[in-house]
C-alpha positions as a printed NumPy array, in Angstrom:
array([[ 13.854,  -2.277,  -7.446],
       [ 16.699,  -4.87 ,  -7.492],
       [ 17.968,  -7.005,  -9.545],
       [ 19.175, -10.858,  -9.024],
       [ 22.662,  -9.618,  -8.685],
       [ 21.682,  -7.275,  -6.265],
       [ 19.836,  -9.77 ,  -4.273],
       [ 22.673, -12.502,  -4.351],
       [ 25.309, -10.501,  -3.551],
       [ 22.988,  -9.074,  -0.465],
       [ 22.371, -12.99 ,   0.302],
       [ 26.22 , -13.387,   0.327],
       [ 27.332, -10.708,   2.633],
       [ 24.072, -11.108,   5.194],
       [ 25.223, -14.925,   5.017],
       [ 28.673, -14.022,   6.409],
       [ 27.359, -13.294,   9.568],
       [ 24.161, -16.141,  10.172],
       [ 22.768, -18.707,   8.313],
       [ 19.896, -18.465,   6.01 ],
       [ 16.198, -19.265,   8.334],
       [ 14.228, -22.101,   7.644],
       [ 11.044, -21.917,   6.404],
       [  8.531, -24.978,   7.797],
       [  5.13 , -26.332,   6.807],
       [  3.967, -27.005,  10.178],
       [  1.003, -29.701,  10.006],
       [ -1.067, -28.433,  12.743],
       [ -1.171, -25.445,  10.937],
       [ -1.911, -26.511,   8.07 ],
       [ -5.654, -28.104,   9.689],
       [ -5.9  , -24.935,  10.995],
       [ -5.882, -22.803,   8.049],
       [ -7.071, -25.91 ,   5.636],
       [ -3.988, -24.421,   3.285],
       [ -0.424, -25.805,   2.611],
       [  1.244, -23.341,   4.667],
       [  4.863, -22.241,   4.828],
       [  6.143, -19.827,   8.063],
       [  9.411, -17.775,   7.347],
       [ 11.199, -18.131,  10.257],
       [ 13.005, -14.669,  10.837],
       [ 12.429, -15.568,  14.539],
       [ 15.524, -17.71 ,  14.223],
       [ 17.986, -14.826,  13.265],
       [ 20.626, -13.084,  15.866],
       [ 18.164, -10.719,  16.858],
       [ 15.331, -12.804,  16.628],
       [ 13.969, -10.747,  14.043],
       [ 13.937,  -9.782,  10.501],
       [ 15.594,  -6.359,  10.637],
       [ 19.081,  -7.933,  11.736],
       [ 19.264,  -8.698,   7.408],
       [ 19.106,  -4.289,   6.843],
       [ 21.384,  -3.66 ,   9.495],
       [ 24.269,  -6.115,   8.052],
       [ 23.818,  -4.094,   4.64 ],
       [ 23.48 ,  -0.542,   5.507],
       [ 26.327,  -0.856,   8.364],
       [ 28.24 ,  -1.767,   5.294],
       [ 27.328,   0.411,   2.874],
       [ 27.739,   3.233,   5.255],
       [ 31.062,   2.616,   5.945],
       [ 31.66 ,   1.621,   2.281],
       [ 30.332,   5.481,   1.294],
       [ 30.489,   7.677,   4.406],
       [ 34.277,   6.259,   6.16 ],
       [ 34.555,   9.495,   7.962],
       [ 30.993,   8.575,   9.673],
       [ 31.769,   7.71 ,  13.757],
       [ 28.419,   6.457,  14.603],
       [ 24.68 ,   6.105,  13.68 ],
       [ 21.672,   7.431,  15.209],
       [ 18.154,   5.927,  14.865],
       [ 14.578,   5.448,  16.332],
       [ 12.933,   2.075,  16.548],
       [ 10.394,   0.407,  18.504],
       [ 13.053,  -2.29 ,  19.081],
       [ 13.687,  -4.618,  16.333],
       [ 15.311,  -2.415,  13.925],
       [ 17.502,  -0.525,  16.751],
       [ 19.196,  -4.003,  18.004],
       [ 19.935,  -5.075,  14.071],
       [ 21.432,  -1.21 ,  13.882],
       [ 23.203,  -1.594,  17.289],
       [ 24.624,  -5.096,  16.224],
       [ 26.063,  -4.18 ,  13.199],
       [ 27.326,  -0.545,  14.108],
       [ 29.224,  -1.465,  17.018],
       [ 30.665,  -4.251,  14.997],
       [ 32.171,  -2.25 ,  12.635],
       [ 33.536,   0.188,  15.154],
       [ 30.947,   2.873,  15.142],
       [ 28.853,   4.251,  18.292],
       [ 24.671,   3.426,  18.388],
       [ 22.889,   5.91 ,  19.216],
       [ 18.865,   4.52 ,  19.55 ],
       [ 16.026,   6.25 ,  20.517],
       [ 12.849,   4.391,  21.219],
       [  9.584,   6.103,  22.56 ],
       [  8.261,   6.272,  26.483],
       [  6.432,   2.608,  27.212],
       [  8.259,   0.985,  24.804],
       [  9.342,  -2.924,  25.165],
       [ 11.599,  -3.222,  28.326],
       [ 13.065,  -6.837,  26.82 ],
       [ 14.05 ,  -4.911,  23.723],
       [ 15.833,  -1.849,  24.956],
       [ 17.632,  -4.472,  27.209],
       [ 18.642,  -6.251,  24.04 ],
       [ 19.328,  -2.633,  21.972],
       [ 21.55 ,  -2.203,  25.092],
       [ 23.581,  -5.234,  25.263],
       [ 24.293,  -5.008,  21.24 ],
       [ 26.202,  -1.644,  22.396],
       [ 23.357,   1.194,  21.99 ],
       [ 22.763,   3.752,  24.221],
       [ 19.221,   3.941,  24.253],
       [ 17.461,   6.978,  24.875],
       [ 13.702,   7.613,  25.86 ],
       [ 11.712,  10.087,  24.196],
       [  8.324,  10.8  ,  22.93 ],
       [  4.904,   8.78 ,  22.92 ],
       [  5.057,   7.104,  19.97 ],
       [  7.462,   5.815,  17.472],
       [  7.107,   8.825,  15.429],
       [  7.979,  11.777,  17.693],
       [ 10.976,   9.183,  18.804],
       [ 12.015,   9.662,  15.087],
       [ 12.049,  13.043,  14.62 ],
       [ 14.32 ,  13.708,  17.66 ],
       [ 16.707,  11.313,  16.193],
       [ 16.777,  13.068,  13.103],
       [ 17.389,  16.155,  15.071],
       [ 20.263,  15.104,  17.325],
       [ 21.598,  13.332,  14.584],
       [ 22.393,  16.106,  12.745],
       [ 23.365,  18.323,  15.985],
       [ 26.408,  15.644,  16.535],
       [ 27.176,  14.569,  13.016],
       [ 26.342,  11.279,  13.829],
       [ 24.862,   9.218,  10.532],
       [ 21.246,   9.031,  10.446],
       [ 19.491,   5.798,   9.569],
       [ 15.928,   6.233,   8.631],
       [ 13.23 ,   3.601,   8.936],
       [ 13.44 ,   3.054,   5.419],
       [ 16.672,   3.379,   2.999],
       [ 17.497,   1.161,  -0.342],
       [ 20.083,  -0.913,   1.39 ],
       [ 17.747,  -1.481,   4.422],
       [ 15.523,  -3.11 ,   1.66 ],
       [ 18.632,  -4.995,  -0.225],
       [ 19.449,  -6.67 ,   2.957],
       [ 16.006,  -7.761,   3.917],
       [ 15.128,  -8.797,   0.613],
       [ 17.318, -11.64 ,   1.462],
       [ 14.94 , -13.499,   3.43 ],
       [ 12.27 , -13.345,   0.8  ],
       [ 14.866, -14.464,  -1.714],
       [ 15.439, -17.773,   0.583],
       [ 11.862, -18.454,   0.736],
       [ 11.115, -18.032,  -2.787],
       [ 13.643, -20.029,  -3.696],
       [ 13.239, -22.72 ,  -1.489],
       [  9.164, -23.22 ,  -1.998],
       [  8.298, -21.944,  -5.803],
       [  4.878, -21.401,  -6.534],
       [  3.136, -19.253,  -3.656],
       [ -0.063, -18.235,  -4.443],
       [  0.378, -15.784,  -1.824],
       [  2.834, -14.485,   1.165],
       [  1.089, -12.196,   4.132],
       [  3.479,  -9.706,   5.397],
       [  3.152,  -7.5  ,   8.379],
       [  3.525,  -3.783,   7.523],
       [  5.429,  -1.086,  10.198],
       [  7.548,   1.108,   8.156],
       [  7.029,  -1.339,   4.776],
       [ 10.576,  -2.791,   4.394],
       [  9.191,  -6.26 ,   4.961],
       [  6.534,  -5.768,   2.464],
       [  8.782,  -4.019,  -0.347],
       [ 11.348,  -6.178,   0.392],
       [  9.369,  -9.147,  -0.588],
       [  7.571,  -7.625,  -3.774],
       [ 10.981,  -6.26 ,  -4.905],
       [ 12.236, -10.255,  -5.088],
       [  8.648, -11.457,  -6.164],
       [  9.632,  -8.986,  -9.466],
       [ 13.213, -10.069,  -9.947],
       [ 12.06 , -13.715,  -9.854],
       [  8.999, -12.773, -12.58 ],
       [  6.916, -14.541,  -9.692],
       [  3.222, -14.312,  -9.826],
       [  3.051, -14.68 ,  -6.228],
       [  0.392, -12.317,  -4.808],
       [  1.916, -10.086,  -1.972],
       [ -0.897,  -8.895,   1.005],
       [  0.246,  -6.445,   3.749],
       [ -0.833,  -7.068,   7.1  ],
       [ -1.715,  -3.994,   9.802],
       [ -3.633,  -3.41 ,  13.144],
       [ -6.696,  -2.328,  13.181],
       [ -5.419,   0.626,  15.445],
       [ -2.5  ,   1.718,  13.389],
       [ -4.145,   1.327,   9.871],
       [ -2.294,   4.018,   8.328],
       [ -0.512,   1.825,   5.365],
       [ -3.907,  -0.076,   5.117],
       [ -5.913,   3.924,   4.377],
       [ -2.948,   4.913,   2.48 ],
       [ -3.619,   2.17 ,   0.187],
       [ -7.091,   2.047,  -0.577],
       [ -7.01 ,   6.042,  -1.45 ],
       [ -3.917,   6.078,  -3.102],
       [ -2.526,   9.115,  -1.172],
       [ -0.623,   9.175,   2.126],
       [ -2.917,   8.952,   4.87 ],
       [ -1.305,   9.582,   8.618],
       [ -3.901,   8.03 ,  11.773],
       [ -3.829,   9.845,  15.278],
       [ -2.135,   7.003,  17.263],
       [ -1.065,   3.855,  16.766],
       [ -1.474,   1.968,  19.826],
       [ -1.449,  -1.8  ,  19.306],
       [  0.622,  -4.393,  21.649],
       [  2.026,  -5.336,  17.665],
       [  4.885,  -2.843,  18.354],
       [  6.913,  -3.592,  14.945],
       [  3.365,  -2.129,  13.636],
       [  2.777,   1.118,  15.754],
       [  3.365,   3.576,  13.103],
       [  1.387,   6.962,  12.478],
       [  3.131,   7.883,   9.379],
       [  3.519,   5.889,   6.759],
       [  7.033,   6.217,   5.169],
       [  6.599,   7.858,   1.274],
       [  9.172,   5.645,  -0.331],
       [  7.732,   2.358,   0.564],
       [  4.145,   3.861,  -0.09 ],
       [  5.364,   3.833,  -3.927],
       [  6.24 ,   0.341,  -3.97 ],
       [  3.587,  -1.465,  -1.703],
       [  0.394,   1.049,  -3.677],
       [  1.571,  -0.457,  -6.302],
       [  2.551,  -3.96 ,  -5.489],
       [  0.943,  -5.926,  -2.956],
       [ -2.167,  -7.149,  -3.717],
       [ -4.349,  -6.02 ,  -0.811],
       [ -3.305,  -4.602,   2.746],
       [ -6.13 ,  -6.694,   5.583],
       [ -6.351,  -5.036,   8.88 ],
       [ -6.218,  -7.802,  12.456],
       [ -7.156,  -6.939,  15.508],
       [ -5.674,  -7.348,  18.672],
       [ -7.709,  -9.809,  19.393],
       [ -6.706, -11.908,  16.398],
       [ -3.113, -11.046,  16.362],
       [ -3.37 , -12.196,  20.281],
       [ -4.83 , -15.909,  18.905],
       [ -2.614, -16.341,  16.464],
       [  0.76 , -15.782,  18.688],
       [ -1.255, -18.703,  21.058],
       [ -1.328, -20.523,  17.769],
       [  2.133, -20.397,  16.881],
       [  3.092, -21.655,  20.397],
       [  0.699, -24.071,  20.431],
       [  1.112, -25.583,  16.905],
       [  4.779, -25.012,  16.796],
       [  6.651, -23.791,  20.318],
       [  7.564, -20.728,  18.41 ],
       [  7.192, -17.748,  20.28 ],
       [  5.687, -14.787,  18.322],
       [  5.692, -10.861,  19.139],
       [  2.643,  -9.592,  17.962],
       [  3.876,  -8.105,  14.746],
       [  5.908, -11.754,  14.06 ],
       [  2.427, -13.348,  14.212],
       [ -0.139, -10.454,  12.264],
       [  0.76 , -12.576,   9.116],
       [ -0.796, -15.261,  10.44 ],
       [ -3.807, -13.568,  11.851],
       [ -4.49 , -12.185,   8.907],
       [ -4.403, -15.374,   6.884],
       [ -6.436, -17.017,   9.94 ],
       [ -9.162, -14.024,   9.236],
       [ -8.962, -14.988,   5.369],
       [ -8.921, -18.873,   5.629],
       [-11.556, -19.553,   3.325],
       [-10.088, -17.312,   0.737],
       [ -6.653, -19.53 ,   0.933],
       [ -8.211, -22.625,   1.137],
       [ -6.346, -25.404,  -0.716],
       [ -3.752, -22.726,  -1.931],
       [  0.225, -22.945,  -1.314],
       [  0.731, -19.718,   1.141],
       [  3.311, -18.473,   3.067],
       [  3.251, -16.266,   6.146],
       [  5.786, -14.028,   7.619],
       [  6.676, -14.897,  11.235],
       [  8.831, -11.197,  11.162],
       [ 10.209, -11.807,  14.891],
       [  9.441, -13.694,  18.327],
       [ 10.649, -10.604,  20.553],
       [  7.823, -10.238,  22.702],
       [  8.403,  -9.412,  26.346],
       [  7.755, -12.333,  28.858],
       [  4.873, -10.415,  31.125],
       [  2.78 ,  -9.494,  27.414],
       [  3.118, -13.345,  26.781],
       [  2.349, -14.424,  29.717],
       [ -1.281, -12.435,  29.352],
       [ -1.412, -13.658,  25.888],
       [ -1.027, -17.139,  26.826],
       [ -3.72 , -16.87 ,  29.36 ],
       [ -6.248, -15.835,  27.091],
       [ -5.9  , -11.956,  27.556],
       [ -5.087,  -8.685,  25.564],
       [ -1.896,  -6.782,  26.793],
       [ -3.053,  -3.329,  28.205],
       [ -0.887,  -0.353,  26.601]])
């Protein structure tokens, strides 16, 4: 998908604006897991997610391709919209961000302060999407879909930092919304000629990459109601279906119950807060522990934006109610 060029010269331009994020072996997780296990800190970026890598890139190829463009309209469950509003009103353009009814109060807070205006509509991510697409186009504002190449080129940079800084993964777990996370990190795992294994990660109830996967044809679920918000998608996105069916190695479903331990993990093995998406890598390499024992692995702690009340339940032992 890219080449090393492509991916350096990404690496450059997203390292303009932060640093590259650490990636620890954290010992009690390691007894946990009984692996050698490294966490890719993307909770440690400006947003506190991964997405803020895309935003940099696209922002700048759009104005690099489109100059006459005067804003950007997109729908997001939160992550993505606060790396688009960030790097939009940066370079002068409005943010238009729609984000579906329910959706994380912390994170349209944080859309808003980046410059967005943030608009409610819908019940799910999906529907949110489709009206974007459609006032979009009514205002010639520039759309940015949940998936685009230079979305990928720019997140591709965090995978690039972690496989250069710890060689020889046997295998990296990556949660799996819209798939840039997941395509981003086979698309370096290829440039490198790694033999890394890539596994996607989902929620038991929004399995739709997960179906897709296993029957080789785009499969869309009925809801997609998990408190893993970065994973509530109904639809799975065509382009990154090409590259994950044929890429990862597996796609393992957590539940909400597992994807609820493993943010307590996090916090208590390393005082990193998780959203539920950040810590689905995790669960799902908890869930698989005997299959990684011994092995080198790395796990994708995608983002730690999870609002204070759903932690708060989390940390006292309870599932957040949707």
């Amino acid at each position: 998908m890219f080449s090393i060029s492509e991916i350096e010269q990404a690496a450059t331009l997203v390292h303009r604006q932060m640093p590259p994020t650490p990636q620890y072996s954290w010992p009690l997780i390691n007894q946990e897991i009984g692996a050698e296990v490294w966490v890719k800190h993307e909770n440690h970026t400006p947003t506190g997610a991964f997405k803020v890598r895309g935003g940099i890139t696209f922002i700048d190829w759009l104005k690099r391709n489109r100059p006459e463009a005067r804003g950007i309209c997109t729908a997001t469950r939160g992550n993505h919209g606060q790396s688009q509003a960030r790097a939009a009103t940066a370079a002068g353009l409005t943010a238009k961000i729609y984000v579906p009814e329910g959706n994380s109060v912390e994170k349209n807070a944080a859309m808003a302060a980046f410059g967005a205006e943030v608009i409610v509509f819908g019940s799910d991510f999906d529907e949110a999407r489709i009206e974007a697409v459609r006032v979009a186009e009514a205002e010639g504002l520039a759309v940015v879909p949940p998936f685009h190449r230079e979305l990928v080129r720019g997140v591709a940079t965090y995978a690039y930092e972690l496989f250069s800084t710890v060689p020889d993964l046997d295998t990296v777990y990556v949660p799996i919304g819209c798939g840039s996370g997941i395509c981003s990190t086979i698309a370096v795992r290829d440039a490198l000629n790694s033999k890394t294994r890539i596994v996607g990660v989902v929620s038991t109830e929004a399995q739709a990459a997960k179906l897709s996967f296993e029957t080789g044809r785009l499969i869309e679920t009925e809801s997609a109601r998990t408190f893993a918000d970065g994973m509530a998608v109904r639809v799975p996105v065509a382009e990154a279906f090409e590259i994950y069916s044929k890429g990862a190695e597996r796609i393992v479903a957590v539940s909400e119950t597992e994807i609820a331990e493993a943010v307590r993990c996090y916090f208590r093995s390393t005082h990193n807060a998780a959203e539920g998406a950040g810590a689905a890598a995790l669960a799902a390499l908890m869930q698989e522990k005997s299959l990684m024992a011994g092995k080198r692995v790395g796990v994708i702690l995608s983002g730690g934006n999870i609002d204070t009340d759903q932690f708060t339940t989390v940390m006292q032992g309870r599932i957040p109610q949707l």
